[in-house]
N, CA and C of each residue as an Amber inpcrd file, in Angstrom:
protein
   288
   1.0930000  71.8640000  66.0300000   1.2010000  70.6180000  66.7750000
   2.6780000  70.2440000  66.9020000   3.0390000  70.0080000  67.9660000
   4.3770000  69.4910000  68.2520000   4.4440000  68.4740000  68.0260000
   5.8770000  67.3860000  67.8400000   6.1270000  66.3150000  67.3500000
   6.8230000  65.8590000  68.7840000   6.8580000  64.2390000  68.7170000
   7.2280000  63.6790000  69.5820000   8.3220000  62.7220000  69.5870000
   8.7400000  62.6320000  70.3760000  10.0750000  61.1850000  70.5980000
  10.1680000  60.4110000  70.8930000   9.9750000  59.1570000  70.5290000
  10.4590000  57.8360000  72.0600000  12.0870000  57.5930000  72.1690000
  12.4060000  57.7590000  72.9830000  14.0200000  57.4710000  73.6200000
  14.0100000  56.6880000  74.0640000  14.9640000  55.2630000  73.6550000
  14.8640000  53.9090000  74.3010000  16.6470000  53.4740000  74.5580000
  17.0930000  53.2330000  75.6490000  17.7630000  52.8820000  76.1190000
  18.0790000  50.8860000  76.1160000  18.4400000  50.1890000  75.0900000
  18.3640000  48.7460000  75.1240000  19.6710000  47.9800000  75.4850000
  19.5750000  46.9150000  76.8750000  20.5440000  46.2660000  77.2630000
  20.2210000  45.0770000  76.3490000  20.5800000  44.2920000  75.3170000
  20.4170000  43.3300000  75.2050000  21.0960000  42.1230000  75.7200000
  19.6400000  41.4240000  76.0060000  20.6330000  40.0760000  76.8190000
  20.6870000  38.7960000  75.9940000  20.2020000  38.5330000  75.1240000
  20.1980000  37.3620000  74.3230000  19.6190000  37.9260000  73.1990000
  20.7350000  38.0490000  72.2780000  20.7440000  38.7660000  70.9150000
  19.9410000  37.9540000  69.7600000  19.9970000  36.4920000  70.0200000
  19.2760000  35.5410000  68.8150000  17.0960000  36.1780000  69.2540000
  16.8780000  36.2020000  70.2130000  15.2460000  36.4510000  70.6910000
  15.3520000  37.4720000  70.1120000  16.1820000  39.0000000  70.4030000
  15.7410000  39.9840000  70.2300000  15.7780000  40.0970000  68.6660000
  16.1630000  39.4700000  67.8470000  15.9720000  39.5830000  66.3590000
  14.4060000  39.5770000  66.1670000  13.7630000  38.7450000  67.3810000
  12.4410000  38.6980000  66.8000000  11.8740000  39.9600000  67.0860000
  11.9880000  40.2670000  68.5140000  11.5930000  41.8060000  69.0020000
  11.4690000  42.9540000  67.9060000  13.1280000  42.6780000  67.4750000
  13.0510000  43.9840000  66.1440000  12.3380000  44.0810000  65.3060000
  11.9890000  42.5980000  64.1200000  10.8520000  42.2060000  63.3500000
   9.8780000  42.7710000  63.8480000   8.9850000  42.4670000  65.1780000
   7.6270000  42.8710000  65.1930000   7.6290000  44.3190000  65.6350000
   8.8110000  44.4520000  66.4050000   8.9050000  46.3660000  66.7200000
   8.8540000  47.2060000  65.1970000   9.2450000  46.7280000  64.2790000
   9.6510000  47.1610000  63.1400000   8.1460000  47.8100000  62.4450000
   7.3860000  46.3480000  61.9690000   6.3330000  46.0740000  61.8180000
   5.6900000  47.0520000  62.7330000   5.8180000  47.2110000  63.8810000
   4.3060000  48.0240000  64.8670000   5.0440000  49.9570000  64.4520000
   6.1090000  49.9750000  63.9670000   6.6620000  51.0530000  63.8030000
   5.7800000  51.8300000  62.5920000   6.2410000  50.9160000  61.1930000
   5.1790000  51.0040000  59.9110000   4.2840000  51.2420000  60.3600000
   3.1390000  50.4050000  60.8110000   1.5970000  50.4390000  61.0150000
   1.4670000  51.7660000  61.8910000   2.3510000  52.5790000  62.7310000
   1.8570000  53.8210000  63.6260000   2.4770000  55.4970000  62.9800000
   3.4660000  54.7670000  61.7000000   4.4240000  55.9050000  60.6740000
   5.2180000  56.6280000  62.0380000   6.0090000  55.7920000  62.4280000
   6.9440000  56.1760000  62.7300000   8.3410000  56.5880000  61.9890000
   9.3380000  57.3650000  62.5560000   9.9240000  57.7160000  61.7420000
  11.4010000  57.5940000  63.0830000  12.1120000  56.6090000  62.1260000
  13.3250000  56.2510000  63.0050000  14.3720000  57.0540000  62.4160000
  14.8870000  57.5100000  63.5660000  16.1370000  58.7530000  63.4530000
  17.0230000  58.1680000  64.1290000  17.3610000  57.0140000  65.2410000
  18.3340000  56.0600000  65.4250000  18.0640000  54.5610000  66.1700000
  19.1360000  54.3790000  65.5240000  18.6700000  52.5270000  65.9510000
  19.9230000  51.9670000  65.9060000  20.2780000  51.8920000  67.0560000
  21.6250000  51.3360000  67.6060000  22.5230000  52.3530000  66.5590000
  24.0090000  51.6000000  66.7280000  24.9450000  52.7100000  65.9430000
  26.0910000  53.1850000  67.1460000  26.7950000  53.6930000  66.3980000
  28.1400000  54.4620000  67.4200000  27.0380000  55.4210000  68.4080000
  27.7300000  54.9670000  70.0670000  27.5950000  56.1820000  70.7560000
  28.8960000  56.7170000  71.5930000  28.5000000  58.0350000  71.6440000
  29.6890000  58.8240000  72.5060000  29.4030000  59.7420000  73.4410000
  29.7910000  59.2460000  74.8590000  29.3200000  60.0610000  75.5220000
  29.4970000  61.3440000  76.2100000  29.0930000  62.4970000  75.8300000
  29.6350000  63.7300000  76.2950000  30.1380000  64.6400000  77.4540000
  29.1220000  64.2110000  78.2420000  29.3500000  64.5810000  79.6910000
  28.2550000  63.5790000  80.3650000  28.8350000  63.9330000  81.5190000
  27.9140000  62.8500000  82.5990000  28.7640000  60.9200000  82.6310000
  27.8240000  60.2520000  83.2200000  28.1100000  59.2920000  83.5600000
  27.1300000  58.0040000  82.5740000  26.3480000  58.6680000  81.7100000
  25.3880000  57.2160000  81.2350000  26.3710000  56.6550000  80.5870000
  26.0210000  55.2950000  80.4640000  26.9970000  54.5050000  79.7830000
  25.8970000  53.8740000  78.9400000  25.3280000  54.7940000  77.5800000
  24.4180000  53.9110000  77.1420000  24.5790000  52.4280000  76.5560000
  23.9750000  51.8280000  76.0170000  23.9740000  50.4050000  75.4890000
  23.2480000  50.6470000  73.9820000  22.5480000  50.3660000  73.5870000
  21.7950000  50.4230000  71.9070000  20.8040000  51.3550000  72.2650000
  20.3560000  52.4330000  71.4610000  19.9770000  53.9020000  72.0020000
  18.9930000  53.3590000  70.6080000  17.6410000  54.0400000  70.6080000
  16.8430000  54.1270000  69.5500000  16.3190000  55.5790000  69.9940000
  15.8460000  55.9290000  68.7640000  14.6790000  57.3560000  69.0210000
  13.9730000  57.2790000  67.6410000  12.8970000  57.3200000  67.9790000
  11.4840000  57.4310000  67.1640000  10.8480000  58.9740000  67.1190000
  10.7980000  59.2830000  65.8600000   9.6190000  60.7440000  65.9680000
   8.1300000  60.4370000  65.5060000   7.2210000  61.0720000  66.2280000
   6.1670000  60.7970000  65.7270000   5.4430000  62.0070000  66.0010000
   4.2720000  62.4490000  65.3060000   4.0120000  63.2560000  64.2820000
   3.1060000  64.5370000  66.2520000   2.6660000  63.4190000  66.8380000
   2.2100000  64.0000000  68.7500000   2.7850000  63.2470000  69.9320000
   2.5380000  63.4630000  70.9820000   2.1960000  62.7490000  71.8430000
   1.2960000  61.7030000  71.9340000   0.3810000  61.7710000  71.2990000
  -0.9970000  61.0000000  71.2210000  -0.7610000  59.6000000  70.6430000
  -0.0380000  60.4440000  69.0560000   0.7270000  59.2890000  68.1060000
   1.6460000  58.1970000  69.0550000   2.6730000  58.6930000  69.3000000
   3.7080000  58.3290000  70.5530000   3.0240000  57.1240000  71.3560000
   2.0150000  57.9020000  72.1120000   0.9050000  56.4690000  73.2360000
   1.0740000  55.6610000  72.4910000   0.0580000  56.0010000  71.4160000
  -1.1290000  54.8940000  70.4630000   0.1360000  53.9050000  70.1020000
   1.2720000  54.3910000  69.5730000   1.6840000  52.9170000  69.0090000
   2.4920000  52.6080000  70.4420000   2.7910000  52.9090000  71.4280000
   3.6130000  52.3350000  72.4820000   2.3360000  51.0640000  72.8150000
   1.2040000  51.5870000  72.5280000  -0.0430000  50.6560000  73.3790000
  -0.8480000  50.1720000  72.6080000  -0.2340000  50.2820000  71.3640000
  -0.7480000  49.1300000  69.9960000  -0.4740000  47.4180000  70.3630000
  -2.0090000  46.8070000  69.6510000  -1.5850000  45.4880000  69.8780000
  -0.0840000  45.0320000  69.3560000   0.0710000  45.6100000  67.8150000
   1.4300000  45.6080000  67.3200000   2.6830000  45.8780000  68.1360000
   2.7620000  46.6550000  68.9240000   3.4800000  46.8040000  70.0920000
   3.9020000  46.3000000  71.4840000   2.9020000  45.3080000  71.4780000
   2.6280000  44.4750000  72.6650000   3.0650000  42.9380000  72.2950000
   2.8300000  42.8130000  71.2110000   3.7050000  41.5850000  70.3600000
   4.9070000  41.5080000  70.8850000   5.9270000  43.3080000  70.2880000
   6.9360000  43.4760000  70.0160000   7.6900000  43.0850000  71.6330000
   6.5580000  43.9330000  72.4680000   7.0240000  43.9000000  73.9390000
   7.0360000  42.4260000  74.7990000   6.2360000  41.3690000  74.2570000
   6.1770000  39.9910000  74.8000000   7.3980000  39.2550000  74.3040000
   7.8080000  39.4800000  72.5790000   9.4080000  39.1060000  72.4840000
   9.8860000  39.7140000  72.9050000   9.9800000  40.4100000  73.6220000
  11.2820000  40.9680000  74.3760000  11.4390000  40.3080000  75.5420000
  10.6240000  39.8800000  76.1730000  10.9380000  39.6030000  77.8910000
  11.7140000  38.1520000  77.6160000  12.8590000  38.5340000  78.0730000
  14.3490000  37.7840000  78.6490000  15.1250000  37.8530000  77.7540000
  15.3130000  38.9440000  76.3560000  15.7950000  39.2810000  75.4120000
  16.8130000  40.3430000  75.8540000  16.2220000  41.3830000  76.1740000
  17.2490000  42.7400000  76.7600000  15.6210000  43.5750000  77.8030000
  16.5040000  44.5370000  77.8530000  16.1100000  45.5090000  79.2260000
  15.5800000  46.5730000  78.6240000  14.9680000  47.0090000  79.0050000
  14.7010000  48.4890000  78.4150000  14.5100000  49.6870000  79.0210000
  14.6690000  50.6740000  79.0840000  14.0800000  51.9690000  79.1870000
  13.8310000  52.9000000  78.5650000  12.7880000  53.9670000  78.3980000
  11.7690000  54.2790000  77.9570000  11.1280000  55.4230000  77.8530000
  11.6800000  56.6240000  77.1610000  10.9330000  57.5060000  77.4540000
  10.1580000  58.2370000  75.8550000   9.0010000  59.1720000  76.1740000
   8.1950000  59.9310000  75.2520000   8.8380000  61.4710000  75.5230000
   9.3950000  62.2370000  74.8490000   9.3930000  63.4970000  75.1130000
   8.8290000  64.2040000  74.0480000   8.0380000  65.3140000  74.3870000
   8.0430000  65.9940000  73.4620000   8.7390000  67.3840000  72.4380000
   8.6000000  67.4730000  71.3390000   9.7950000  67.9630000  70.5090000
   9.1250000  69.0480000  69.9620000   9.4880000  69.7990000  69.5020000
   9.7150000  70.9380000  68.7850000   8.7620000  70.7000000  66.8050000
């Protein structure tokens, strides 16, 4: 079974809300055993043009795993504090 990724790209726009975001993202993280390999931190960019902003990546154990907590009630919490907090984008890849 292959393991999976979420790659999240975060603009934050009002840093005091998104404290809450993190709390319940945190929380829906535990409850699905996720396993955080980055969460914000120095970035540098190598080639190309992204200019990321706060970069997260999550491994989780499938794809399946990956859904289930993106579309956990715990997750949907996390995703309602967010709106007018920061921006997001969003991806699942799968890994090795």
């Amino acid at each position: 079974m292959s393991s999976a990724y979420i790659i999240a790209n975060v603009r934050v726009t009002n840093p005091l809300q998104y404290e809450e975001y993190k709390k319940l993202s945190s929380a829906a993280m535990l409850a699905h055993g996720a396993q955080v390999c980055v969460r914000g931190g120095a970035t540098e960019v190598l080639e190309g043009d992204w200019k990321p902003d706060r970069v997260v990546v999550l491994k989780f154990p499938s794809m399946e795993k990956a859904r289930a907590y993106y579309h956990s009630a715990e997750y949907g919490k996390a995703r309602k504090a967010r709106t007018g907090a920061a921006v997001m984008s969003m991806i699942v890849a799968e890994g090795i």
